[in-house]
N, CA, C and O atoms as a GROMACS GRO file, in nm:
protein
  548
    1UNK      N    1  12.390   8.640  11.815
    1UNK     CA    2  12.376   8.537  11.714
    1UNK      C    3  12.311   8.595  11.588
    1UNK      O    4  12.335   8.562  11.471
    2UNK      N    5  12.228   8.685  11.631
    2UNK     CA    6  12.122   8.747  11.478
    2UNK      C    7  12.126   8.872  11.526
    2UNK      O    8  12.097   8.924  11.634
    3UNK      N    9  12.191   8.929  11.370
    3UNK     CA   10  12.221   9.075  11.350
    3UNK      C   11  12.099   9.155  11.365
    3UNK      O   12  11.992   9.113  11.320
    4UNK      N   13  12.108   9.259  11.421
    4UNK     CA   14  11.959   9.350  11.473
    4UNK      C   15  11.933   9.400  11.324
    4UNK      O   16  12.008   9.415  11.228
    5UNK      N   17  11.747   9.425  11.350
    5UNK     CA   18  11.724   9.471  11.224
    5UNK      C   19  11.737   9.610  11.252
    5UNK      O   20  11.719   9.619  11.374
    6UNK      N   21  11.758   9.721  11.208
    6UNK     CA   22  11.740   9.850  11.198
    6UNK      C   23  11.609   9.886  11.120
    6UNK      O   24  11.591   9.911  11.000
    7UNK      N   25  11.518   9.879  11.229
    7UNK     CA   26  11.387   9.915  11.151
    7UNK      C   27  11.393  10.066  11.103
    7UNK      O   28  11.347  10.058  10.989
    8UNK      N   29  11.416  10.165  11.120
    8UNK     CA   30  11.422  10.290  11.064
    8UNK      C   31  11.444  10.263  10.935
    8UNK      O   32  11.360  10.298  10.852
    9UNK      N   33  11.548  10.204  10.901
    9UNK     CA   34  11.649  10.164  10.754
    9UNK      C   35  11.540  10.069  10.649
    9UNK      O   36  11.541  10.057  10.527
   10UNK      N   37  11.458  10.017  10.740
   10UNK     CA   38  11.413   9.915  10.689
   10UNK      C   39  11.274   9.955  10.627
   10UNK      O   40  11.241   9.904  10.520
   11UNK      N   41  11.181  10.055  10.698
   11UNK     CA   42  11.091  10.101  10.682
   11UNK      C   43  11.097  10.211  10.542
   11UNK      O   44  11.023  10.212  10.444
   12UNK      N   45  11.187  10.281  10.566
   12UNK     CA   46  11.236  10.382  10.484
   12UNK      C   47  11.218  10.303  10.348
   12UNK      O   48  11.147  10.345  10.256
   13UNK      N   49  11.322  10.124  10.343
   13UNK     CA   50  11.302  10.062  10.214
   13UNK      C   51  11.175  10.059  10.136
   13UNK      O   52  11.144  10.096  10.023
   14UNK      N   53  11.110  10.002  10.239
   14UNK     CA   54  10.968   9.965  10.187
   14UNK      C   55  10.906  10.058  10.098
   14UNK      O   56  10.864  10.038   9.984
   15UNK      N   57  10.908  10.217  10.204
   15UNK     CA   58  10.824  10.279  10.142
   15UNK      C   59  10.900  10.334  10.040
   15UNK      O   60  10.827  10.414   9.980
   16UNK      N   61  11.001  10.331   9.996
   16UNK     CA   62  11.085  10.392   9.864
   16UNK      C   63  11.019  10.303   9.769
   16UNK      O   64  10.966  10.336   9.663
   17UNK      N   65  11.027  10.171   9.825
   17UNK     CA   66  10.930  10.047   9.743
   17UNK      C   67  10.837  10.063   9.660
   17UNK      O   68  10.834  10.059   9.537
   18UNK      N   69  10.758  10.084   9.742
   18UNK     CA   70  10.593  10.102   9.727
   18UNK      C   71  10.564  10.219   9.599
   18UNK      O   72  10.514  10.218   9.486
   19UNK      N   73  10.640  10.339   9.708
   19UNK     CA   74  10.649  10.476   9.612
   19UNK      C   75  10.694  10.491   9.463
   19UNK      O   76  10.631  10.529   9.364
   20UNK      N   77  10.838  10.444   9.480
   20UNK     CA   78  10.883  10.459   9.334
   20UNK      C   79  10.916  10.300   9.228
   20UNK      O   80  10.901  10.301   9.106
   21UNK      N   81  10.969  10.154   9.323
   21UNK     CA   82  10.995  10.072   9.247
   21UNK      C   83  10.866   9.993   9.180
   21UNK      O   84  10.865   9.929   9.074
   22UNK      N   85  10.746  10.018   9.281
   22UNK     CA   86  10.654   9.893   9.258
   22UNK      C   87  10.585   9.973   9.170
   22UNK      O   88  10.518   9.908   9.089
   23UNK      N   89  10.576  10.136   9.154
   23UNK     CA   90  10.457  10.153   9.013
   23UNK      C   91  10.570  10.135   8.914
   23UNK      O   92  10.531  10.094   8.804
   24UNK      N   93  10.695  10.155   8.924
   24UNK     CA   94  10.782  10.108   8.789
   24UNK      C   95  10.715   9.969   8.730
   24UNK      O   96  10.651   9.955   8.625
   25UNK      N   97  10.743   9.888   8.811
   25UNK     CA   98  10.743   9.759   8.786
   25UNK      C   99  10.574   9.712   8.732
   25UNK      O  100  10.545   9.655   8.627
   26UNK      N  101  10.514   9.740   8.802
   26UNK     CA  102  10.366   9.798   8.737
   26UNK      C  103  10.313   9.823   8.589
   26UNK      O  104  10.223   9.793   8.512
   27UNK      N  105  10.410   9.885   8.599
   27UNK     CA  106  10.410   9.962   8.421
   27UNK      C  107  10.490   9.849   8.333
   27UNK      O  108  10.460   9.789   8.229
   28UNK      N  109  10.603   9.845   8.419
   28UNK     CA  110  10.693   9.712   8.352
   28UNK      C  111  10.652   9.576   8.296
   28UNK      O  112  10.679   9.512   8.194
   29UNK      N  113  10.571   9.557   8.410
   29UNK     CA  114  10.505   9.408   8.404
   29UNK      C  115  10.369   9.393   8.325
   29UNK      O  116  10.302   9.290   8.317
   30UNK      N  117  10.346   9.502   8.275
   30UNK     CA  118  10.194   9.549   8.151
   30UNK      C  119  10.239   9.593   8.047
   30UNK      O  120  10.164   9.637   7.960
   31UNK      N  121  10.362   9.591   8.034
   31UNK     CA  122  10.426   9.616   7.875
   31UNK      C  123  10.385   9.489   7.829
   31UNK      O  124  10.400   9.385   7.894
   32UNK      N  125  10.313   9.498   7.671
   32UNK     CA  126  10.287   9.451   7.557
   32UNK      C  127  10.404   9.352   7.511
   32UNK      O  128  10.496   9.407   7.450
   33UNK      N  129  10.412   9.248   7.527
   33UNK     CA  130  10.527   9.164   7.489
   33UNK      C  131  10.512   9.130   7.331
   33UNK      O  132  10.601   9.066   7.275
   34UNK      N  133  10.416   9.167   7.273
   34UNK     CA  134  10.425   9.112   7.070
   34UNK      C  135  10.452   9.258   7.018
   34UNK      O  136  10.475   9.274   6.898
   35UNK      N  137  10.451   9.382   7.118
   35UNK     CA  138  10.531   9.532   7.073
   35UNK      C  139  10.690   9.492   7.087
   35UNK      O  140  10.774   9.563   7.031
   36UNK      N  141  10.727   9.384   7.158
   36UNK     CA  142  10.916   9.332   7.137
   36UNK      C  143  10.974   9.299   7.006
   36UNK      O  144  10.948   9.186   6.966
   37UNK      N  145  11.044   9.370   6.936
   37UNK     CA  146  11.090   9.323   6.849
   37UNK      C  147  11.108   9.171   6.801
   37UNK      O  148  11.069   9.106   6.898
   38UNK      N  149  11.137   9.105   6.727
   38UNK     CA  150  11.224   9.008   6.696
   38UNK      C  151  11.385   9.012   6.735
   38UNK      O  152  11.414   9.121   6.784
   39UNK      N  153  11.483   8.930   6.726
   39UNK     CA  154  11.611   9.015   6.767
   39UNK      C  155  11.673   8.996   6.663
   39UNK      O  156  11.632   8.906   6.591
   40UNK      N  157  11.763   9.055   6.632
   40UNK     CA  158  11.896   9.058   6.485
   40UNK      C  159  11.970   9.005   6.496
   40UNK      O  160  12.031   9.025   6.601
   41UNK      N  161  12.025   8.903   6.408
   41UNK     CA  162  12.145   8.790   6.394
   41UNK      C  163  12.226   8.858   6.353
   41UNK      O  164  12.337   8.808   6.368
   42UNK      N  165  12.225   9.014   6.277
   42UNK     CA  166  12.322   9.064   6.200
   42UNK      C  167  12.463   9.163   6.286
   42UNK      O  168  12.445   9.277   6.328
   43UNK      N  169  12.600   9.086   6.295
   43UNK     CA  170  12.680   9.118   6.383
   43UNK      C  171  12.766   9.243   6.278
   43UNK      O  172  12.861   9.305   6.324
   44UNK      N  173  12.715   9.268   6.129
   44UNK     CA  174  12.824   9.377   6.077
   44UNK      C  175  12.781   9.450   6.135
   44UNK      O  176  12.663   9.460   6.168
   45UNK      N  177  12.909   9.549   6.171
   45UNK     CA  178  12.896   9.674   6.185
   45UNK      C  179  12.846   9.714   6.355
   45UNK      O  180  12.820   9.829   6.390
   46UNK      N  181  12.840   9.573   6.460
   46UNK     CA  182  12.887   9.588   6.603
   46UNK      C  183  12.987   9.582   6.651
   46UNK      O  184  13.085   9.550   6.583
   47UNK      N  185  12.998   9.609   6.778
   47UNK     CA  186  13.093   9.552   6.893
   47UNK      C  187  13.148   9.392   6.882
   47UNK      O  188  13.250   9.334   6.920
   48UNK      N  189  13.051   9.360   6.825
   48UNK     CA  190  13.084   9.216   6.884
   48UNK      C  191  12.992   9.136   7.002
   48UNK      O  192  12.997   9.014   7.017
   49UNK      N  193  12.925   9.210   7.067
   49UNK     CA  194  12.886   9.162   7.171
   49UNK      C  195  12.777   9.056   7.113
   49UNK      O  196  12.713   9.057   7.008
   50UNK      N  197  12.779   8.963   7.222
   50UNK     CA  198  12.683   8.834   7.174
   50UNK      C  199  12.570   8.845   7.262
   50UNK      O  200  12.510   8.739   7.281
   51UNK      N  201  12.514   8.976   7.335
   51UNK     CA  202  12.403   8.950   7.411
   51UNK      C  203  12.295   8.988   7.343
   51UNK      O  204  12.298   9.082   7.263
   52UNK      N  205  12.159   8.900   7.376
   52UNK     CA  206  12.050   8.875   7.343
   52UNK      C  207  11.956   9.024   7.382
   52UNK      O  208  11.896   9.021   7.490
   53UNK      N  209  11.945   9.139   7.305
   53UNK     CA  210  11.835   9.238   7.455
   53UNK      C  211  11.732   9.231   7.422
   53UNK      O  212  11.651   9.296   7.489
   54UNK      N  213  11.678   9.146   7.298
   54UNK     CA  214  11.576   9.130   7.354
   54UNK      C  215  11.517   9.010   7.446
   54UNK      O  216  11.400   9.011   7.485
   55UNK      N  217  11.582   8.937   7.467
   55UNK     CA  218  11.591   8.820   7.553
   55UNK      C  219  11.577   8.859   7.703
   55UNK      O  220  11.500   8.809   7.785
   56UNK      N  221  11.671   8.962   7.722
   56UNK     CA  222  11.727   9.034   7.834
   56UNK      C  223  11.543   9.118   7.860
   56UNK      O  224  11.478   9.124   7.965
   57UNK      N  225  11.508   9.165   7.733
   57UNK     CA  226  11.354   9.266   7.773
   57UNK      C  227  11.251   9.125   7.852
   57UNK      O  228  11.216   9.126   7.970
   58UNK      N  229  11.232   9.058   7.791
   58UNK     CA  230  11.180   8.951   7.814
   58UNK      C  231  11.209   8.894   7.964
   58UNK      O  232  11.107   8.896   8.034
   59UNK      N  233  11.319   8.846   8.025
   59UNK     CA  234  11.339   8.827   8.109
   59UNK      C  235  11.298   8.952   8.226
   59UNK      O  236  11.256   8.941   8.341
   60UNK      N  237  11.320   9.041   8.165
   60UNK     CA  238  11.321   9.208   8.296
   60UNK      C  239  11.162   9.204   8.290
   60UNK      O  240  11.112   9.249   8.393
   61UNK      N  241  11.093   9.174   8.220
   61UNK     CA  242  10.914   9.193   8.215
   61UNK      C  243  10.854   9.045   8.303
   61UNK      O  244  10.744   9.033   8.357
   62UNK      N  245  10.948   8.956   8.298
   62UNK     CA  246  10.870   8.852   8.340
   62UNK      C  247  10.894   8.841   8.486
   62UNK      O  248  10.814   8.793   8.567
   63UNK      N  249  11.043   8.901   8.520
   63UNK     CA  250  11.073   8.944   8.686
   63UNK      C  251  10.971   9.051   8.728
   63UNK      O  252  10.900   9.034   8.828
   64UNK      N  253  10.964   9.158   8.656
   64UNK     CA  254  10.901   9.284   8.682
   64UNK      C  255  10.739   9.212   8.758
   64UNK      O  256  10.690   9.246   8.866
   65UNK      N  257  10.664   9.070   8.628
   65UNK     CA  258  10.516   9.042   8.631
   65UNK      C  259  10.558   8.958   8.815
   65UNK      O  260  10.483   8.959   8.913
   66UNK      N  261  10.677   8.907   8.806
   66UNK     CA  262  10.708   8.823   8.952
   66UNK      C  263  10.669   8.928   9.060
   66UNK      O  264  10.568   8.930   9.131
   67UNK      N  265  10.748   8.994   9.055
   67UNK     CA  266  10.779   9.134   9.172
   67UNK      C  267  10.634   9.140   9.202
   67UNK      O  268  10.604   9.131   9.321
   68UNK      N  269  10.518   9.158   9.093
   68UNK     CA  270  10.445   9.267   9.094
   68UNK      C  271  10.322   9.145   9.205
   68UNK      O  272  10.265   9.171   9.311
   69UNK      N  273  10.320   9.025   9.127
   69UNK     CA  274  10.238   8.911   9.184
   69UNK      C  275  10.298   8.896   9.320
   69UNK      O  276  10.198   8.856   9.380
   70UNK      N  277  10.395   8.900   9.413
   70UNK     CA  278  10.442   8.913   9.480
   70UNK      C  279  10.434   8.938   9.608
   70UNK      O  280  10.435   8.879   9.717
   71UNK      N  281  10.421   9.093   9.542
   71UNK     CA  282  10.435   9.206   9.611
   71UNK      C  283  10.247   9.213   9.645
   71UNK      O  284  10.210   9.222   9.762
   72UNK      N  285  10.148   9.207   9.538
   72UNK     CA  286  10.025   9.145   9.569
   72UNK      C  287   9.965   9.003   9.648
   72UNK      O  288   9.850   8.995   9.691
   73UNK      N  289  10.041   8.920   9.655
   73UNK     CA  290  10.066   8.788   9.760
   73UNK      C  291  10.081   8.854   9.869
   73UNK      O  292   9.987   8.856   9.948
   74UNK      N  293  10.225   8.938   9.904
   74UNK     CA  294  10.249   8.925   9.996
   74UNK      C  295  10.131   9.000  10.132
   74UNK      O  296  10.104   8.960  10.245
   75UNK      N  297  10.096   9.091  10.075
   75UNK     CA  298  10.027   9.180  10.123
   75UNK      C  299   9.859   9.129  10.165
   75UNK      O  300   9.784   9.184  10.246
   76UNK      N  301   9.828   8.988  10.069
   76UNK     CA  302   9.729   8.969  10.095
   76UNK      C  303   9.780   8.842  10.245
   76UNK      O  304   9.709   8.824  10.345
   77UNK      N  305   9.879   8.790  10.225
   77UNK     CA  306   9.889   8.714  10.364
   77UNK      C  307   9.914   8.807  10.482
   77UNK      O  308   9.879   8.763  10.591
   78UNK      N  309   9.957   8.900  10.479
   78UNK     CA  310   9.930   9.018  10.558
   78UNK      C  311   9.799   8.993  10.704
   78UNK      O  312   9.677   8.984  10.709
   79UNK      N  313   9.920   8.989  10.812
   79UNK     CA  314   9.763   8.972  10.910
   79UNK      C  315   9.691   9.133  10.882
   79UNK      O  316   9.737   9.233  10.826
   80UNK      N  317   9.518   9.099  10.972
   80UNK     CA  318   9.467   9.230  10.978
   80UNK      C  319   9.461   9.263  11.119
   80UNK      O  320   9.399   9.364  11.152
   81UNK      N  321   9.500   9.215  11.178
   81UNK     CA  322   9.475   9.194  11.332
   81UNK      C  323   9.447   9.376  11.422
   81UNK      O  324   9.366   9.428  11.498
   82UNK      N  325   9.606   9.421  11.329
   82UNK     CA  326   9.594   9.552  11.356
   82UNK      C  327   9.591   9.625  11.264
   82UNK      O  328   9.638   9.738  11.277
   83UNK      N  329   9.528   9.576  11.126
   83UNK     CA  330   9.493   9.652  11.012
   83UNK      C  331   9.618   9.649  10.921
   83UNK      O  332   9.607   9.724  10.824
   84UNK      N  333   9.736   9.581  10.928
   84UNK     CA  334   9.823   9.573  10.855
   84UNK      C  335   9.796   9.568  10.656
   84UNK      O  336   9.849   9.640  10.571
   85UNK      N  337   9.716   9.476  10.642
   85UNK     CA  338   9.655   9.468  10.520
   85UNK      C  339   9.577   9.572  10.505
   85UNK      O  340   9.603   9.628  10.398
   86UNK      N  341   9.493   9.625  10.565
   86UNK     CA  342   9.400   9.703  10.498
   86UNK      C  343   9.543   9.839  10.470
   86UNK      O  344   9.566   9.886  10.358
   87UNK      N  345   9.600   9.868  10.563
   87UNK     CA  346   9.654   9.998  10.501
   87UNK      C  347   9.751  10.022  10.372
   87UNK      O  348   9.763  10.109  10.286
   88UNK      N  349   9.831   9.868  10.410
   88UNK     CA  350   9.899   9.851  10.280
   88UNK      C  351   9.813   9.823  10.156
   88UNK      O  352   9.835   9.896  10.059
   89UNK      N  353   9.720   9.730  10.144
   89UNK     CA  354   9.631   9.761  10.038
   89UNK      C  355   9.568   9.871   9.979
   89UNK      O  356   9.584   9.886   9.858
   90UNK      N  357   9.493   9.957  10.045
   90UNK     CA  358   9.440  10.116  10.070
   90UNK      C  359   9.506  10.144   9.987
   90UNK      O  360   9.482  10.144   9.867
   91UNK      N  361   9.650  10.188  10.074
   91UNK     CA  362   9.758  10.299  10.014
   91UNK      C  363   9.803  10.302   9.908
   91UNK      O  364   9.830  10.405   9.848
   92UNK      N  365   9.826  10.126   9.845
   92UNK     CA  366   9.964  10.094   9.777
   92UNK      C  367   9.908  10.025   9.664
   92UNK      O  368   9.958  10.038   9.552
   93UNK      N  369   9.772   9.926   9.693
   93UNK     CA  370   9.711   9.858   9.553
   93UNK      C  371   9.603   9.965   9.517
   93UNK      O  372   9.588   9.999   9.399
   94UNK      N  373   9.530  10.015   9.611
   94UNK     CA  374   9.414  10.091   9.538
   94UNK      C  375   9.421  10.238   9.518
   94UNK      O  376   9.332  10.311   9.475
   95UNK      N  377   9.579  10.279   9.569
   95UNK     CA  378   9.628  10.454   9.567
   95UNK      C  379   9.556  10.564   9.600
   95UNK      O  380   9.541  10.673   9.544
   96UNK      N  381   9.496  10.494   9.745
   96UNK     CA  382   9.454  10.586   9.820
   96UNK      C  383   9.516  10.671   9.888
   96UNK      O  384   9.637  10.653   9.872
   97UNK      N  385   9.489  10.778   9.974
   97UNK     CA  386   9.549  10.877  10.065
   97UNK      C  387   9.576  10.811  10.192
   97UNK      O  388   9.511  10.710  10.221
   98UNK      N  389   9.657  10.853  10.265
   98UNK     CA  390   9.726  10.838  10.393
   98UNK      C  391   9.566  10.864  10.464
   98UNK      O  392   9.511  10.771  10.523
   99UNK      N  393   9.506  10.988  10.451
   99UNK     CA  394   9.397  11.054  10.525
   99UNK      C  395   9.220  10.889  10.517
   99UNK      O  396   9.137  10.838  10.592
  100UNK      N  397   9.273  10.880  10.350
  100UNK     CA  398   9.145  10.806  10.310
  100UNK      C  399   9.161  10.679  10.377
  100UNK      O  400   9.061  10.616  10.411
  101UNK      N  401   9.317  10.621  10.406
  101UNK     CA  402   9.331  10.475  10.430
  101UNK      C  403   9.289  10.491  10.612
  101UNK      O  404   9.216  10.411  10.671
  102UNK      N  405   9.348  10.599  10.666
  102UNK     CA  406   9.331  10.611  10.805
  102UNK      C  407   9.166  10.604  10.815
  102UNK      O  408   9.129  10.524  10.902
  103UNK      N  409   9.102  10.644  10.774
  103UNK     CA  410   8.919  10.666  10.791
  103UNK      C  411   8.858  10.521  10.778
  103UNK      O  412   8.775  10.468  10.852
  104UNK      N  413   8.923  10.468  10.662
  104UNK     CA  414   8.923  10.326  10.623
  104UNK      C  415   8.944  10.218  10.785
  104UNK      O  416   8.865  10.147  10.847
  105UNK      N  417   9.057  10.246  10.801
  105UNK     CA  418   9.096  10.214  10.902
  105UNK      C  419   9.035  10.185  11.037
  105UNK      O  420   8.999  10.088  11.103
  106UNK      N  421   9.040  10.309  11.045
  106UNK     CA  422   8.946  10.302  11.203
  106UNK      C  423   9.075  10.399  11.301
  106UNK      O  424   9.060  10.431  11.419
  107UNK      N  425   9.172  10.426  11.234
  107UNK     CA  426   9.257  10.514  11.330
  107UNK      C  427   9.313  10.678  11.345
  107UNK      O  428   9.337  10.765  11.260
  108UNK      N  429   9.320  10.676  11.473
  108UNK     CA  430   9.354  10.837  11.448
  108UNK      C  431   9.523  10.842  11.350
  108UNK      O  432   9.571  10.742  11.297
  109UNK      N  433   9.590  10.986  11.347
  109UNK     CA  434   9.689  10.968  11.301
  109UNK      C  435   9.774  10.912  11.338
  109UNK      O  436   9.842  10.838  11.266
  110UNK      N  437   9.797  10.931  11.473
  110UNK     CA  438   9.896  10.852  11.553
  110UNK      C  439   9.928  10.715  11.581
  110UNK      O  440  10.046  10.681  11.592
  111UNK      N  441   9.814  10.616  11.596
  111UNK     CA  442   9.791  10.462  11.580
  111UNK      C  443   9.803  10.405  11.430
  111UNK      O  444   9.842  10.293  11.396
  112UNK      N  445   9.753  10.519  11.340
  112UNK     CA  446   9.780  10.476  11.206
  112UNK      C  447   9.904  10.451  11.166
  112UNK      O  448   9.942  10.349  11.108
  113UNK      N  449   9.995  10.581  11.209
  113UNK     CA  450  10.168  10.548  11.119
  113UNK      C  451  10.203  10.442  11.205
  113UNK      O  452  10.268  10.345  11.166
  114UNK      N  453  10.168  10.454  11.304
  114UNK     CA  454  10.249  10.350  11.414
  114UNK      C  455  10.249  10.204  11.380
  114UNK      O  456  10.348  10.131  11.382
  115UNK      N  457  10.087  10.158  11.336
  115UNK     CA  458  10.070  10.041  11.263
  115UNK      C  459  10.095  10.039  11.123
  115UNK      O  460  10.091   9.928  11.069
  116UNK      N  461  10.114  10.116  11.069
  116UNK     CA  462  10.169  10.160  10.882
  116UNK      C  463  10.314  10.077  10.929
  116UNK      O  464  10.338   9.960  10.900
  117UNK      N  465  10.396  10.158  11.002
  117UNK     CA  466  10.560  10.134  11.017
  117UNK      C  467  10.570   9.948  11.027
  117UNK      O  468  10.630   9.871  10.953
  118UNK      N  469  10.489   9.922  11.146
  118UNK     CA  470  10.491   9.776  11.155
  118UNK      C  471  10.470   9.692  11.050
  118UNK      O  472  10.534   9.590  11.022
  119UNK      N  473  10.369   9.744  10.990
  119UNK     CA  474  10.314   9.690  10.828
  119UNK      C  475  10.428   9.691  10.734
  119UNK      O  476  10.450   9.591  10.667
  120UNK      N  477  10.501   9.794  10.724
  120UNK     CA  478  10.601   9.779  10.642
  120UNK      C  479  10.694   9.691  10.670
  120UNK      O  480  10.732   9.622  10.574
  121UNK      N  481  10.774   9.662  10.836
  121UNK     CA  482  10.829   9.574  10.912
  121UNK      C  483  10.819   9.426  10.833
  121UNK      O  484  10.907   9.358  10.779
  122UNK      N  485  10.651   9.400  10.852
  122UNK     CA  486  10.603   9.268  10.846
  122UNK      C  487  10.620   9.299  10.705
  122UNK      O  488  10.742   9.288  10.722
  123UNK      N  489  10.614   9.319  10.617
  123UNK     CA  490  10.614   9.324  10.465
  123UNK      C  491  10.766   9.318  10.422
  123UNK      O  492  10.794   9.213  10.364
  124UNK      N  493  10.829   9.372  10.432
  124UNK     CA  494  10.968   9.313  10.447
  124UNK      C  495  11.010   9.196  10.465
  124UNK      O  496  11.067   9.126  10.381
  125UNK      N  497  10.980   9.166  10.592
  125UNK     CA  498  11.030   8.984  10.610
  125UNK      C  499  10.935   8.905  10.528
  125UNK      O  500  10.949   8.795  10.474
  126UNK      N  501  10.859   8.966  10.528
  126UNK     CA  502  10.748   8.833  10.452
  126UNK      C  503  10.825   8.826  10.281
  126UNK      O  504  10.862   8.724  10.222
  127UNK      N  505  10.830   8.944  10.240
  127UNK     CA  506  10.898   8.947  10.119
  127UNK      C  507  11.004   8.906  10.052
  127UNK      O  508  11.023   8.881   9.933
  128UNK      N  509  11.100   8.904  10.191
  128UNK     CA  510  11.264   8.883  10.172
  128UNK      C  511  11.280   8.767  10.045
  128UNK      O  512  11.374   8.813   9.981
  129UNK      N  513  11.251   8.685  10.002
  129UNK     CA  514  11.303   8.608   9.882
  129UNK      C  515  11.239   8.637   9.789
  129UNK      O  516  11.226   8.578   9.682
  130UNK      N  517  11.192   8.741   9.829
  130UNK     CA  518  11.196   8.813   9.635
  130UNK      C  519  11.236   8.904   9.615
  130UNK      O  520  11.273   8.930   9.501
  131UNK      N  521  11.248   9.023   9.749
  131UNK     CA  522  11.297   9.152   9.689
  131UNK      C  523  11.379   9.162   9.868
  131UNK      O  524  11.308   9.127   9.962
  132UNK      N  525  11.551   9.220   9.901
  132UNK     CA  526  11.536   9.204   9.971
  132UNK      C  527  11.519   9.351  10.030
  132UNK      O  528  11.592   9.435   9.978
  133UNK      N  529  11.426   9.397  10.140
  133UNK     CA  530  11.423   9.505  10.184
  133UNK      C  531  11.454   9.581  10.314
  133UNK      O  532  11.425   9.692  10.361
  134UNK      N  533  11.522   9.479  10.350
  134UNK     CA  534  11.548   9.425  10.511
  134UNK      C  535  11.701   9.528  10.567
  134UNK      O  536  11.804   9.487  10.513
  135UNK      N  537  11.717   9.615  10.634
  135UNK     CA  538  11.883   9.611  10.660
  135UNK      C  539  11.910   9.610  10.811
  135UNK      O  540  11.844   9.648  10.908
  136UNK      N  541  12.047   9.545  10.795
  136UNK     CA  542  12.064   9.468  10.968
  136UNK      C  543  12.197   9.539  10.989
  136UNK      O  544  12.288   9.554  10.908
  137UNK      N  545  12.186   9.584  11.134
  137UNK     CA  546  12.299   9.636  11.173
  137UNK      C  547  12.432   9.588  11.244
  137UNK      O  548  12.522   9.669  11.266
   0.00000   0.00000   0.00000
């Protein structure tokens, strides 16, 4: 009835996430919005095209500020039961080390990734209607 998740696939998302989309978006969502131009009515000498970019900047900064509040929500509903929050926070809001979040923690290496992977698991589904990170086999 319900397609299996492929957690390997799924974990992998997250942390591509974390790593490269969420400090984009970071940066994205702290861009200066009165550094946006005004936009130009003046069509000599275009294509033709009738799209708005700076409308379009505007919109990509205000998804980017979504993502980013989000992605900070999500993590704080985060159980701690088995430290799920603390590592994703550690790692990902305060850009700590794998080594610093584990000490933090309370775990050796081995209990750490093990509960990291799950963390990412649970961060995924919790996330799914905003970003989806999920893949089902």
């Amino acid at each position: 009835m319900f397609p299996e998740l492929d957690k390997k696939q799924t974990i992998k998302n997250v942390k591509y996430y974390f790593e490269h989309d969420f400090p984009r978006l970071k940066a994205h969502a702290h861009m200066n919005i009165a550094s946006i131009q005004s936009p130009h009515f003046d069509t000599v000498g275009t294509s033709g095209t009738a799209r708005n970019t700076q409308e379009n900047k505007v919109m990509d900064q205000l998804r980017a500020q979504e993502l980013v509040t989000a992605t900070y929500e999500t993590i704080k509903i985060c159980p701690d039961k088995y430290k799920y929050k603390t590592i994703l926070k550690y790692c990902y809001l305060y850009g700590q080390s794998n080594a610093e979040t584990m000490e933090v923690a309370g775990y050796a290496s081995t209990r750490y990734y093990e509960c990291k992977n799950n963390a990412f698991l649970y961060f995924a589904e919790a996330f799914q209607d905003y970003y989806d990170l999920q893949v089902f086999s």
